[in-house]
PyMOL Python script that loads the backbone (N, CA, C, O; Angstrom):
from pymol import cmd

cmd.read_pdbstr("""\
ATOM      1  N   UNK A   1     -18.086  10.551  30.813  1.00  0.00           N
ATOM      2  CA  UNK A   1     -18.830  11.718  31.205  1.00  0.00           C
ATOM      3  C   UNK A   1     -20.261  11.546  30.709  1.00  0.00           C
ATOM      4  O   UNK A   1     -20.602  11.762  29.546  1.00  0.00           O
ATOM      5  N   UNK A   2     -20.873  11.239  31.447  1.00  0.00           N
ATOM      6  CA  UNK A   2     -22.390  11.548  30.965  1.00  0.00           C
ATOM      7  C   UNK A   2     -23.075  12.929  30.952  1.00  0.00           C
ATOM      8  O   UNK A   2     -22.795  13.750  31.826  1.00  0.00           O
ATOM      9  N   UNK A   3     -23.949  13.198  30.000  1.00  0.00           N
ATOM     10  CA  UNK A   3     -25.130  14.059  29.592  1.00  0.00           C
ATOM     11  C   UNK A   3     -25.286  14.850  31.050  1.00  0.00           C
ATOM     12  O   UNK A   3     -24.969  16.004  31.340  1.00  0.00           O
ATOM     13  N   UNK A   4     -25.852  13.869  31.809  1.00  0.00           N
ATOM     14  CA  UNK A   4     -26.488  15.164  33.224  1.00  0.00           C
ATOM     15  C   UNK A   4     -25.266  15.499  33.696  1.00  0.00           C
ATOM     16  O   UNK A   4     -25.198  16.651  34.124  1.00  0.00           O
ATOM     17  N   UNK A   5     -23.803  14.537  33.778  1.00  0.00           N
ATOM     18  CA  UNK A   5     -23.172  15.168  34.787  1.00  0.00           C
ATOM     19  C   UNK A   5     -22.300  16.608  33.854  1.00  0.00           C
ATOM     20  O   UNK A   5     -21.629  17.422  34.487  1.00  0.00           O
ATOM     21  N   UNK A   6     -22.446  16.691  32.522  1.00  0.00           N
ATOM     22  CA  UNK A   6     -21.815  17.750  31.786  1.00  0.00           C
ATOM     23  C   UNK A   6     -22.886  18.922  32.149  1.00  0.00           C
ATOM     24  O   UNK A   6     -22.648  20.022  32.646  1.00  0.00           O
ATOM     25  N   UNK A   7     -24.173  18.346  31.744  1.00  0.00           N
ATOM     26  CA  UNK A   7     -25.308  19.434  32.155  1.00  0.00           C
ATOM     27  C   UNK A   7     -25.112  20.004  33.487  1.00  0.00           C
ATOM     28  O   UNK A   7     -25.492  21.169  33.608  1.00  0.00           O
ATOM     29  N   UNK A   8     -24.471  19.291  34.777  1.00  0.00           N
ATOM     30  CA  UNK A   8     -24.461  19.858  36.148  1.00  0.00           C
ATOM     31  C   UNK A   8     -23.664  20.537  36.448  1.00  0.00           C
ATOM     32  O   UNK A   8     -23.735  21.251  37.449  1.00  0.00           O
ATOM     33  N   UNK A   9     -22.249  20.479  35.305  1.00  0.00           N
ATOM     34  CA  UNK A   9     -21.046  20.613  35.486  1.00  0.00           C
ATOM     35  C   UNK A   9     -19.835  20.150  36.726  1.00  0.00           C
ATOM     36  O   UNK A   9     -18.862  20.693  37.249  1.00  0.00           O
ATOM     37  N   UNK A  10     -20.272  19.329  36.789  1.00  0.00           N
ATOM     38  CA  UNK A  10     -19.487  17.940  37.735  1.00  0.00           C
ATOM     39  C   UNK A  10     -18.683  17.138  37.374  1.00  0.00           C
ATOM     40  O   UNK A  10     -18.922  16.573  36.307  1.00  0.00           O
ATOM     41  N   UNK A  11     -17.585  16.827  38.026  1.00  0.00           N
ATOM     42  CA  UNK A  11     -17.254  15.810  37.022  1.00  0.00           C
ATOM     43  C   UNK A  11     -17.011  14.645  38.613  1.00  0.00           C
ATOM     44  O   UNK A  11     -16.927  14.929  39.808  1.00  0.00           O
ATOM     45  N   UNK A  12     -16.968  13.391  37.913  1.00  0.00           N
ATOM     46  CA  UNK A  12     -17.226  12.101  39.661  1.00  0.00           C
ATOM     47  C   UNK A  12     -15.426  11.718  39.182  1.00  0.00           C
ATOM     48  O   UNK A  12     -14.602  11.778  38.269  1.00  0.00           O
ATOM     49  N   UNK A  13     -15.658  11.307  40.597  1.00  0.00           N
ATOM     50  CA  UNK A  13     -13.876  10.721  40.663  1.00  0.00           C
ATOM     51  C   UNK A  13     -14.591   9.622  41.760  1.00  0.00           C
ATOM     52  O   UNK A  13     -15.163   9.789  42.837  1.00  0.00           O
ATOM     53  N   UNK A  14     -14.259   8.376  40.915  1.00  0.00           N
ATOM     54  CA  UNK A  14     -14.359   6.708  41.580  1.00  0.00           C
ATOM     55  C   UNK A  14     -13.967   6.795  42.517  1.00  0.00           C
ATOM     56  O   UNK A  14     -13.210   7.749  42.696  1.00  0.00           O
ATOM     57  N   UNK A  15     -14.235   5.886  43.642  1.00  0.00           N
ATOM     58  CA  UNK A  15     -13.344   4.900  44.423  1.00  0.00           C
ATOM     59  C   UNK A  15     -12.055   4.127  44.020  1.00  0.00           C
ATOM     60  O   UNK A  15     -11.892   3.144  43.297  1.00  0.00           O
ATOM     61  N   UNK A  16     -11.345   4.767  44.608  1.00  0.00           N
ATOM     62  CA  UNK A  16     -10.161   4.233  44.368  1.00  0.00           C
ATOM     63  C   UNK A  16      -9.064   5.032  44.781  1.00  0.00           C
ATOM     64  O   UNK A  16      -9.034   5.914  45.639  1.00  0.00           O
ATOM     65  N   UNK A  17      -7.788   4.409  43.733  1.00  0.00           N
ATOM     66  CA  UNK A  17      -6.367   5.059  43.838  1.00  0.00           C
ATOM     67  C   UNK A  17      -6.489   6.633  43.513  1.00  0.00           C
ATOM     68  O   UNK A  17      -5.578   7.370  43.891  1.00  0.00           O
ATOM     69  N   UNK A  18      -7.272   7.007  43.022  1.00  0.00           N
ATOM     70  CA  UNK A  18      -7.576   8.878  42.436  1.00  0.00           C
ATOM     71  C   UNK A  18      -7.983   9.560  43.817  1.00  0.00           C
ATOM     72  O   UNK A  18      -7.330  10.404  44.431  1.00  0.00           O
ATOM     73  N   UNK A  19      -9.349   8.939  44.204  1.00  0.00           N
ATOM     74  CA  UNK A  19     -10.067   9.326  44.984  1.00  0.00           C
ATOM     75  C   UNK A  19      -9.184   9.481  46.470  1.00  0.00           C
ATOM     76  O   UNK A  19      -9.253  10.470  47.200  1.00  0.00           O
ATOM     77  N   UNK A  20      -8.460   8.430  46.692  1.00  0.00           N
ATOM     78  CA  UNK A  20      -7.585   8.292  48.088  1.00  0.00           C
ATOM     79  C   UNK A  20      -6.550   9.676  47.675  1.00  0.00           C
ATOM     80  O   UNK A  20      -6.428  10.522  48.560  1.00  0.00           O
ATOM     81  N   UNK A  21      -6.112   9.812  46.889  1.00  0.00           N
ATOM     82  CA  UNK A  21      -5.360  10.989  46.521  1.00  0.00           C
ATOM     83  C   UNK A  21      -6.086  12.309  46.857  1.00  0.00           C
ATOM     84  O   UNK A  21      -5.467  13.373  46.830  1.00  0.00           O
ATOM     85  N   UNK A  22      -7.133  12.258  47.110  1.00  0.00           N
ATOM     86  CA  UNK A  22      -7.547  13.725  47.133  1.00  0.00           C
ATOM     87  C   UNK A  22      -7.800  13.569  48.596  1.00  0.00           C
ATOM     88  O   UNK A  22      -7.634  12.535  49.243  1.00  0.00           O
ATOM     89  N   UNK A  23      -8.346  15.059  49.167  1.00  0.00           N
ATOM     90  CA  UNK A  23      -8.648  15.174  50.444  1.00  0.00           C
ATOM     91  C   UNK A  23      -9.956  14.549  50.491  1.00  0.00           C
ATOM     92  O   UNK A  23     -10.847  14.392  49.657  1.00  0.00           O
ATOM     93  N   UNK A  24      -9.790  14.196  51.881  1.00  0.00           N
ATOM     94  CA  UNK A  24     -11.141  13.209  52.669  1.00  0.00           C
ATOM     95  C   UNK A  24     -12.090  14.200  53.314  1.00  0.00           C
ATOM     96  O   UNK A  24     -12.803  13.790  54.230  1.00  0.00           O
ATOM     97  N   UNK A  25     -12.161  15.360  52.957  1.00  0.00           N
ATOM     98  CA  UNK A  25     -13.285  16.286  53.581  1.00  0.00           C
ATOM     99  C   UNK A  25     -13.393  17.437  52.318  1.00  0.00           C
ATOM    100  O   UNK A  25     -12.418  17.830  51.676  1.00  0.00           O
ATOM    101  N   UNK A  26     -14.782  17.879  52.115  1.00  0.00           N
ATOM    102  CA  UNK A  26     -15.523  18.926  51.383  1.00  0.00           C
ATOM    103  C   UNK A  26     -14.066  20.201  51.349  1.00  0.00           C
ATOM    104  O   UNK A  26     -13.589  20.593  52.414  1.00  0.00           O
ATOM    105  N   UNK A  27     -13.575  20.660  50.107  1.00  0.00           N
ATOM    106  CA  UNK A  27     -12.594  21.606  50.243  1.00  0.00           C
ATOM    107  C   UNK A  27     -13.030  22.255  48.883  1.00  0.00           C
ATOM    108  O   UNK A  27     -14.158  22.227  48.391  1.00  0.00           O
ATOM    109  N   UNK A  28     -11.556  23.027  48.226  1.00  0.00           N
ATOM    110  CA  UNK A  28     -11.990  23.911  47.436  1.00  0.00           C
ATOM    111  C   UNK A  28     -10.574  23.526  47.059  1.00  0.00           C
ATOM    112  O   UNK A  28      -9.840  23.432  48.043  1.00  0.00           O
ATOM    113  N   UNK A  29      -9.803  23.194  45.498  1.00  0.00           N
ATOM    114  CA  UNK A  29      -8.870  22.563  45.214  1.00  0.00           C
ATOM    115  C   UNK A  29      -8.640  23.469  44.045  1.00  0.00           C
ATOM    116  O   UNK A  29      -9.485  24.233  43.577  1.00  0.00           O
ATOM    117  N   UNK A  30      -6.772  23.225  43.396  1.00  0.00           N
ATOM    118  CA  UNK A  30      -6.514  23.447  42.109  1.00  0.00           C
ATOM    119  C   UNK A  30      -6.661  22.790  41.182  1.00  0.00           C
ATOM    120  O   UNK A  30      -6.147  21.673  41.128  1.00  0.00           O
ATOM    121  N   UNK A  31      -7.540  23.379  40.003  1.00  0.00           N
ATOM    122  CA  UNK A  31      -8.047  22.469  38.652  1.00  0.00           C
ATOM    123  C   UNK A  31      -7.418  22.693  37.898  1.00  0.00           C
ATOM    124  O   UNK A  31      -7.610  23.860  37.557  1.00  0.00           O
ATOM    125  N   UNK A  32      -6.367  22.043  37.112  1.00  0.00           N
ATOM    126  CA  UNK A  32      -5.915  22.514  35.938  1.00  0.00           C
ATOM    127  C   UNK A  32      -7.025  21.288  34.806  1.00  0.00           C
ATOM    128  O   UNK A  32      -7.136  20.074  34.972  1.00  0.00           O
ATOM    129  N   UNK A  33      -7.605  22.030  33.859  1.00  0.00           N
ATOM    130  CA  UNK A  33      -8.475  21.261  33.447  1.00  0.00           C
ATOM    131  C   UNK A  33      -8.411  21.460  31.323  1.00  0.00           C
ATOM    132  O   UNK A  33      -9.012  22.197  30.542  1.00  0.00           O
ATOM    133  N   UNK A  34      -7.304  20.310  31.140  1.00  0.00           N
ATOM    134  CA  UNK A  34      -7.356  20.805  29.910  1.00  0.00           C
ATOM    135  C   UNK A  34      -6.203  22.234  29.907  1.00  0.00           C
ATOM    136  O   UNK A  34      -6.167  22.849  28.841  1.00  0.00           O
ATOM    137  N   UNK A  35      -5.811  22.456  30.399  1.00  0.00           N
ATOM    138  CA  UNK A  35      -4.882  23.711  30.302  1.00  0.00           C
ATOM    139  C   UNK A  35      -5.281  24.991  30.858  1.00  0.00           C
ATOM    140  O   UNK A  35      -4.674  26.054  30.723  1.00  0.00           O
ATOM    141  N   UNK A  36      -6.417  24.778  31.533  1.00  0.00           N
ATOM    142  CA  UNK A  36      -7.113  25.687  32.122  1.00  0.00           C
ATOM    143  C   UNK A  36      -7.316  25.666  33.494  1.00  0.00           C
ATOM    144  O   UNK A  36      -8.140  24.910  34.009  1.00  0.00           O
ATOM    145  N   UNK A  37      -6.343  26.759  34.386  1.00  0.00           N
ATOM    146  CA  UNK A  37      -6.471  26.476  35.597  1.00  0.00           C
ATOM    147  C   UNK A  37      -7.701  26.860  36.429  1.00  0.00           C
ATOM    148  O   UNK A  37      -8.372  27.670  35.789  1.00  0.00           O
ATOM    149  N   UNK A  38      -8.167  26.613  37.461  1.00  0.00           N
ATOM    150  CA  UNK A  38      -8.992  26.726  38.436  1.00  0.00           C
ATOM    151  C   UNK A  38      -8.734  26.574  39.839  1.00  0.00           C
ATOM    152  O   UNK A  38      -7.735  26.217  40.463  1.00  0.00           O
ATOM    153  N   UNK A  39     -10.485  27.119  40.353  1.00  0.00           N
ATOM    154  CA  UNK A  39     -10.466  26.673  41.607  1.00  0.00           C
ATOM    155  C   UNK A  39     -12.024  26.406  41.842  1.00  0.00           C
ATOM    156  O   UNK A  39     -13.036  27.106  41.888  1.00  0.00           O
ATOM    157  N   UNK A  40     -11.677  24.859  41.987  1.00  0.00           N
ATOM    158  CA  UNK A  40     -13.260  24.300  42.514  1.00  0.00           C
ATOM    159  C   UNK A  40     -13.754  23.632  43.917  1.00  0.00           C
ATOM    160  O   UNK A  40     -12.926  23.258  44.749  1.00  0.00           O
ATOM    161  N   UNK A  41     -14.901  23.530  44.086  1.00  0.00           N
ATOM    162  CA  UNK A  41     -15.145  22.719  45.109  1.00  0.00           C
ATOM    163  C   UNK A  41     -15.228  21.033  44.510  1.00  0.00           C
ATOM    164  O   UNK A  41     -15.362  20.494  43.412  1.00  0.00           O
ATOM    165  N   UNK A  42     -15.053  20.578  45.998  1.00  0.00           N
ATOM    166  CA  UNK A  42     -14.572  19.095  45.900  1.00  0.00           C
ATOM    167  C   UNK A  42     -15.068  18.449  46.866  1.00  0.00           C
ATOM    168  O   UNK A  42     -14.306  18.241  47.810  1.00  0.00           O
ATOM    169  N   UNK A  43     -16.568  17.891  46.962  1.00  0.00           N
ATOM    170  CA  UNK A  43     -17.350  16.612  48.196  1.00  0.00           C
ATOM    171  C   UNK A  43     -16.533  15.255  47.673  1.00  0.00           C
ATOM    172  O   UNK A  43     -16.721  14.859  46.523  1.00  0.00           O
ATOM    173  N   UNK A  44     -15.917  14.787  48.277  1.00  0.00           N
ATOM    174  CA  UNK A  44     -15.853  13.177  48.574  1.00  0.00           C
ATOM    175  C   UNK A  44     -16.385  12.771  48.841  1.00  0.00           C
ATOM    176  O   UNK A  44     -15.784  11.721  49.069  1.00  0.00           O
ATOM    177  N   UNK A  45     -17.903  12.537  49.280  1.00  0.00           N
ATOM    178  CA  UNK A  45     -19.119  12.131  49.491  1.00  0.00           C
ATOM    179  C   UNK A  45     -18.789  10.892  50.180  1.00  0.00           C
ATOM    180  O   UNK A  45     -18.756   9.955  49.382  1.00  0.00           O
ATOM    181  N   UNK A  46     -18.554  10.585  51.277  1.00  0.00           N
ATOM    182  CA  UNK A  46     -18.413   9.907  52.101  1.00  0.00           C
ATOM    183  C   UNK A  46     -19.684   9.741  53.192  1.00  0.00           C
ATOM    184  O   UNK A  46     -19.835   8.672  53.783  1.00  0.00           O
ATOM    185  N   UNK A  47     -20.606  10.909  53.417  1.00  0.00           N
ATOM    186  CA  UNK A  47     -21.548  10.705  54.028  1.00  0.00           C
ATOM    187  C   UNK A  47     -22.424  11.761  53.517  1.00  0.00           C
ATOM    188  O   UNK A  47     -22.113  12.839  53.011  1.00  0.00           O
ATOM    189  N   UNK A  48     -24.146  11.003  53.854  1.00  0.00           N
ATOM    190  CA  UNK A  48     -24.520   9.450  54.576  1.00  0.00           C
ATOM    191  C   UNK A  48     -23.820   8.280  53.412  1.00  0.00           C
ATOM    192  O   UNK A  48     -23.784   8.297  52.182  1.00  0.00           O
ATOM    193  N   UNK A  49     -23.326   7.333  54.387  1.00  0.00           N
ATOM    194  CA  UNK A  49     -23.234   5.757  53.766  1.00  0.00           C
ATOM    195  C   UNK A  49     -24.394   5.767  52.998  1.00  0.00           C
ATOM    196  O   UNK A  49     -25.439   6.417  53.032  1.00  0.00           O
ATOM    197  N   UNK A  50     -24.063   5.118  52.484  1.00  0.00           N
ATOM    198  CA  UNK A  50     -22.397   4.651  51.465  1.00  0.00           C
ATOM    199  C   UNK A  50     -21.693   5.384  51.235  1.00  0.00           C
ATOM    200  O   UNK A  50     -21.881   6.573  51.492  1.00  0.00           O
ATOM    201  N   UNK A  51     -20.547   4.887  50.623  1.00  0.00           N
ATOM    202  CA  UNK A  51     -19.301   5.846  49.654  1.00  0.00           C
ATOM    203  C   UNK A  51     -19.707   5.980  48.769  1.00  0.00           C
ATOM    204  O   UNK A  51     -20.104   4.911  48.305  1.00  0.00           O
ATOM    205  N   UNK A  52     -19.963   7.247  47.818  1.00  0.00           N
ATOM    206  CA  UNK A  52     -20.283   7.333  46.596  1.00  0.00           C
ATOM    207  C   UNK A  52     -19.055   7.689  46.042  1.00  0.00           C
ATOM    208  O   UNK A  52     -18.021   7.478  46.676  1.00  0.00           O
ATOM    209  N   UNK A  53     -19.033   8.442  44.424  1.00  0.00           N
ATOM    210  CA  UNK A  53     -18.092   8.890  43.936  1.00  0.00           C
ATOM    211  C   UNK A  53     -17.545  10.209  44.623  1.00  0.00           C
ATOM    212  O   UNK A  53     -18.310  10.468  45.551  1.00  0.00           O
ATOM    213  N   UNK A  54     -16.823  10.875  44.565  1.00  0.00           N
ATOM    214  CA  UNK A  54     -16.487  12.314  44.786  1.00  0.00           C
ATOM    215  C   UNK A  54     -16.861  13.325  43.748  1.00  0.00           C
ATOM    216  O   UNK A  54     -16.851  13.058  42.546  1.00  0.00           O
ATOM    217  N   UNK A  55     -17.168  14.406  44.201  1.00  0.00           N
ATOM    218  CA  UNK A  55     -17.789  15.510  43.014  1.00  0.00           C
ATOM    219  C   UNK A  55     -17.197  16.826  42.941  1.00  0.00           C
ATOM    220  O   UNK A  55     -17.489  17.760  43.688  1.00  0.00           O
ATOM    221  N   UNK A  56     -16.160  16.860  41.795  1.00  0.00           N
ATOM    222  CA  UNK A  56     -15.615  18.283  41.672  1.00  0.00           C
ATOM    223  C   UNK A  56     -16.725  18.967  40.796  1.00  0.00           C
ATOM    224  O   UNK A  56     -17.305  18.564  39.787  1.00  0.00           O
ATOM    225  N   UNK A  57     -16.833  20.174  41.537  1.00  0.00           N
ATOM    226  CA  UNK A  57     -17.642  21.245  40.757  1.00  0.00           C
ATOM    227  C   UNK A  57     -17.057  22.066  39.727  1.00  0.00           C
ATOM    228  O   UNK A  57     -16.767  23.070  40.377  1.00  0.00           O
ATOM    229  N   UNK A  58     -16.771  22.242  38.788  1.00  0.00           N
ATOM    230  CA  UNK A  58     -16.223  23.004  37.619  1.00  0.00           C
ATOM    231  C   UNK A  58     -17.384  23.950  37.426  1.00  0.00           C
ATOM    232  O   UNK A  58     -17.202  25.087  37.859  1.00  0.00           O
ATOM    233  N   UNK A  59     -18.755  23.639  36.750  1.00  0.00           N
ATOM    234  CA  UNK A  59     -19.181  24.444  36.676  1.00  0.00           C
ATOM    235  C   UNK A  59     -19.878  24.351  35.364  1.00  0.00           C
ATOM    236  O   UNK A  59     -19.151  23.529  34.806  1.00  0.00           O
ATOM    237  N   UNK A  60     -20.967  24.701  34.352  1.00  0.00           N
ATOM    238  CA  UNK A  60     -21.733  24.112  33.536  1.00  0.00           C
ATOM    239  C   UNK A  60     -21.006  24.451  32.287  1.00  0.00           C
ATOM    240  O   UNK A  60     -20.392  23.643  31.590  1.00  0.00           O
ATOM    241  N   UNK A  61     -21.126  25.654  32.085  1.00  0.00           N
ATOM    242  CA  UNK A  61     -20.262  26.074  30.711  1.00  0.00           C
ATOM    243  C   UNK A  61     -19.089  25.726  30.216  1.00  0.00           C
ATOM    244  O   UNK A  61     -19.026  25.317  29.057  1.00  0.00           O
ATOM    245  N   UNK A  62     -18.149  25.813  30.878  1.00  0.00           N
ATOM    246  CA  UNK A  62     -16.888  25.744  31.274  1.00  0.00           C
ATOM    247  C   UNK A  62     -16.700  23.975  31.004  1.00  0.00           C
ATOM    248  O   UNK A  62     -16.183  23.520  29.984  1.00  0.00           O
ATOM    249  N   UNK A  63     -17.092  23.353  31.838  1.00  0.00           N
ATOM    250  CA  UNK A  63     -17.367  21.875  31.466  1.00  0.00           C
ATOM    251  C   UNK A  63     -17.713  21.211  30.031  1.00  0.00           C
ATOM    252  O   UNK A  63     -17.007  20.426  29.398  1.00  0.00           O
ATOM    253  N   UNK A  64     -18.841  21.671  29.721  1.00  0.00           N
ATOM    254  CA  UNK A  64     -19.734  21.503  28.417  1.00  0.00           C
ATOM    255  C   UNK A  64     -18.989  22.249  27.181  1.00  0.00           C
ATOM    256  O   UNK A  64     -19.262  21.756  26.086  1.00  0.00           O
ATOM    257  N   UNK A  65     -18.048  23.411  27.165  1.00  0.00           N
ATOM    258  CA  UNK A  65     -16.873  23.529  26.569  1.00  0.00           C
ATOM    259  C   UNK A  65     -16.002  22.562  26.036  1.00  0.00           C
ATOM    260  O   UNK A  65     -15.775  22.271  24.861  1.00  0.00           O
ATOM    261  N   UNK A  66     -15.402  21.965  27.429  1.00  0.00           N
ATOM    262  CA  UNK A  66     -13.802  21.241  27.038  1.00  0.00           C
ATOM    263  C   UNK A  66     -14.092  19.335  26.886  1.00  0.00           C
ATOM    264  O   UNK A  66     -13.337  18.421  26.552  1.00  0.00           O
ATOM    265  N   UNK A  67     -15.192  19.360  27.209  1.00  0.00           N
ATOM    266  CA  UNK A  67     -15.440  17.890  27.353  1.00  0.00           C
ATOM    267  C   UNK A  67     -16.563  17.235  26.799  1.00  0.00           C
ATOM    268  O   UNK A  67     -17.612  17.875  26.730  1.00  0.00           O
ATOM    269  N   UNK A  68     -16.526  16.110  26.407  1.00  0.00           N
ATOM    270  CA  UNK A  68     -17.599  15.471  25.030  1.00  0.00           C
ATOM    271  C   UNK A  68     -18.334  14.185  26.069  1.00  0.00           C
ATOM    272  O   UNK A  68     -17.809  13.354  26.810  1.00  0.00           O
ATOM    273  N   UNK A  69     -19.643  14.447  25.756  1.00  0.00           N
ATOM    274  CA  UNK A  69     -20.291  13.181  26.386  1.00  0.00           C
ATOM    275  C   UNK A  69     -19.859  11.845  26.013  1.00  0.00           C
ATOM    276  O   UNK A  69     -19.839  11.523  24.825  1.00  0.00           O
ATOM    277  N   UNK A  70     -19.429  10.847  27.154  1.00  0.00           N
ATOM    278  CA  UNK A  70     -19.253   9.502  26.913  1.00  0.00           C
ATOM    279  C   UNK A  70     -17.779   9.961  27.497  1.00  0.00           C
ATOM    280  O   UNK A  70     -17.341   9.216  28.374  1.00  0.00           O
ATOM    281  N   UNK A  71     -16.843  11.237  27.082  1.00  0.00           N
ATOM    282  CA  UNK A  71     -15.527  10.729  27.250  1.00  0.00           C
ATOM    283  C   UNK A  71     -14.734  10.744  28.926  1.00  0.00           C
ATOM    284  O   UNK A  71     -14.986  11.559  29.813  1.00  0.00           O
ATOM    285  N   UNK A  72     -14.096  10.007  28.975  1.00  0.00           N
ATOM    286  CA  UNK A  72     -13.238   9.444  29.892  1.00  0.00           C
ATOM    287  C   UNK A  72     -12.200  10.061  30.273  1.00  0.00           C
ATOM    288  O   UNK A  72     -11.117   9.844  29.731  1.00  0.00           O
ATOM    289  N   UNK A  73     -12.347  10.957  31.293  1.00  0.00           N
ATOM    290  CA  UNK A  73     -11.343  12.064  31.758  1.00  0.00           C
ATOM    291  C   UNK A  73      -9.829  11.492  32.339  1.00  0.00           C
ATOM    292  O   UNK A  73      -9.964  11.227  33.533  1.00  0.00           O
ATOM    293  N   UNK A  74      -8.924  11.316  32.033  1.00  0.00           N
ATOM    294  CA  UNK A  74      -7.782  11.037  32.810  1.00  0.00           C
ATOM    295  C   UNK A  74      -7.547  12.111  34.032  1.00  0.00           C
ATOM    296  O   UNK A  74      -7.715  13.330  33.991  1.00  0.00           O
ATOM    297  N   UNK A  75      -7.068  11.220  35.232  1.00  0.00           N
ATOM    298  CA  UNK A  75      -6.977  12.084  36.361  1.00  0.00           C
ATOM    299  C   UNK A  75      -5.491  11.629  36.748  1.00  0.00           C
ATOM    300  O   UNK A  75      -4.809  10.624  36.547  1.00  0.00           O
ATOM    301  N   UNK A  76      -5.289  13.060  37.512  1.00  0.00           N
ATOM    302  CA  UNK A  76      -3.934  12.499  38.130  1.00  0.00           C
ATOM    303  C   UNK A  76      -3.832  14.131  39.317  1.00  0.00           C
ATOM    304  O   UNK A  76      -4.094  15.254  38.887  1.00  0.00           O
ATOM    305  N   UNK A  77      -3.366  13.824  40.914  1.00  0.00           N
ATOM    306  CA  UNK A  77      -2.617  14.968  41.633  1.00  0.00           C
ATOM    307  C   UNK A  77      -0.867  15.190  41.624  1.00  0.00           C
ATOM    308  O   UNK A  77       0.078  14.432  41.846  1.00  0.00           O
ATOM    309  N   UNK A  78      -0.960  16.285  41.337  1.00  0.00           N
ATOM    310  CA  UNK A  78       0.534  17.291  40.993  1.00  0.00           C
ATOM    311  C   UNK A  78       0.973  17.138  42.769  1.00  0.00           C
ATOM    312  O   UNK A  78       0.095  17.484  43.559  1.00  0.00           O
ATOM    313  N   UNK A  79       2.372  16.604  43.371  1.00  0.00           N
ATOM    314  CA  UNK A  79       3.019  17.134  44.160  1.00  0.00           C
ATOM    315  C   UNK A  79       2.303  18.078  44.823  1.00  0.00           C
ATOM    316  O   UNK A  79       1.824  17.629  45.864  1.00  0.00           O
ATOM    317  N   UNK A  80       1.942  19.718  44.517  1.00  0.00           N
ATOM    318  CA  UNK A  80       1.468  20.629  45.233  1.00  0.00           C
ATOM    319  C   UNK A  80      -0.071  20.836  45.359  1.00  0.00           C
ATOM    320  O   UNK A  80      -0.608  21.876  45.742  1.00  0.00           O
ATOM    321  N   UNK A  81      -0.790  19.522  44.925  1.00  0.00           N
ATOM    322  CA  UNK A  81      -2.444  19.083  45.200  1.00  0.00           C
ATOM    323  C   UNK A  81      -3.177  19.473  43.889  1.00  0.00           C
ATOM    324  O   UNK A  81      -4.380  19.250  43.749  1.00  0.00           O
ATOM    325  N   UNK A  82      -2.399  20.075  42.912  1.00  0.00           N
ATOM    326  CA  UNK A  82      -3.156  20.386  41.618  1.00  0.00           C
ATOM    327  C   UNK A  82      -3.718  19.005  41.047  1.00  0.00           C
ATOM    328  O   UNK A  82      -2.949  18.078  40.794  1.00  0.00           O
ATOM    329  N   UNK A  83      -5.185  18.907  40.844  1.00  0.00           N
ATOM    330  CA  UNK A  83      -5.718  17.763  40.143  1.00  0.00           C
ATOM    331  C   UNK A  83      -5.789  18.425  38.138  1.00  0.00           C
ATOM    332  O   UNK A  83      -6.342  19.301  37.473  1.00  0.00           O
ATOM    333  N   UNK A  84      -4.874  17.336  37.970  1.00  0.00           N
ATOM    334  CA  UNK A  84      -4.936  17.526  36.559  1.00  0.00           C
ATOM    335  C   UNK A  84      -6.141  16.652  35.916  1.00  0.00           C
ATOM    336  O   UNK A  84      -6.542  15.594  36.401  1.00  0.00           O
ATOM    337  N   UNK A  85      -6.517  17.103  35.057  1.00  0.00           N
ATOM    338  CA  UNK A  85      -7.891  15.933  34.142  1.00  0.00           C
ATOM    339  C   UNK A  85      -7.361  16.902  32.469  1.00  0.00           C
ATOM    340  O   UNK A  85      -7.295  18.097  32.183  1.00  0.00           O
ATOM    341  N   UNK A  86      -7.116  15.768  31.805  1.00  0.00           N
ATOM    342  CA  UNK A  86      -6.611  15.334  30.504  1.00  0.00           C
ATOM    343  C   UNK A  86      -7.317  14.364  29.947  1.00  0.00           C
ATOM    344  O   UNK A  86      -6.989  13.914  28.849  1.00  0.00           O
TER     345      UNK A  86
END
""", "prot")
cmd.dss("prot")
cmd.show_as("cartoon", "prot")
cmd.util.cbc("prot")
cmd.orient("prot")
């Protein structure tokens, strides 16, 4: 987690096995975040080309709360689309 993206309250989800797990279009998803459920928005940023990361919005406070710059969020989707981050 870097500095600006805690400051933006964002958190990026790579390319990859995470990212293919989530939906392929701009939505609004379940966050359980840390034990704390939600509901955020979610760009997969797919366009314009390139592929970038995907960007769940959590939100500034809320973020800058539960999570420490530098650290490395574990991700994973629940059966019923809940994205967990641990």
């Amino acid at each position: 987690m870097t500095t600006a993206d805690l400051r933006a309250g964002r958190v990026r989800i790579p390319r990859g096995a995470t990212k293919a797990a989530l939906p392929q279009v701009r939505t609004i998803l379940p966050l359980d975040l840390r034990g704390r459920r939600l509901e955020v928005s979610y760009n997969p940023r797919f366009d314009p080309p390139p592929e970038r990361s995907g960007v769940l919005s959590v939100g500034r406070g809320l973020l800058e709360e539960l999570v420490d710059v530098d650290e490395v969020l574990s991700v994973r989707v629940e059966a019923d689309g809940t994205v967990v981050l641990t």
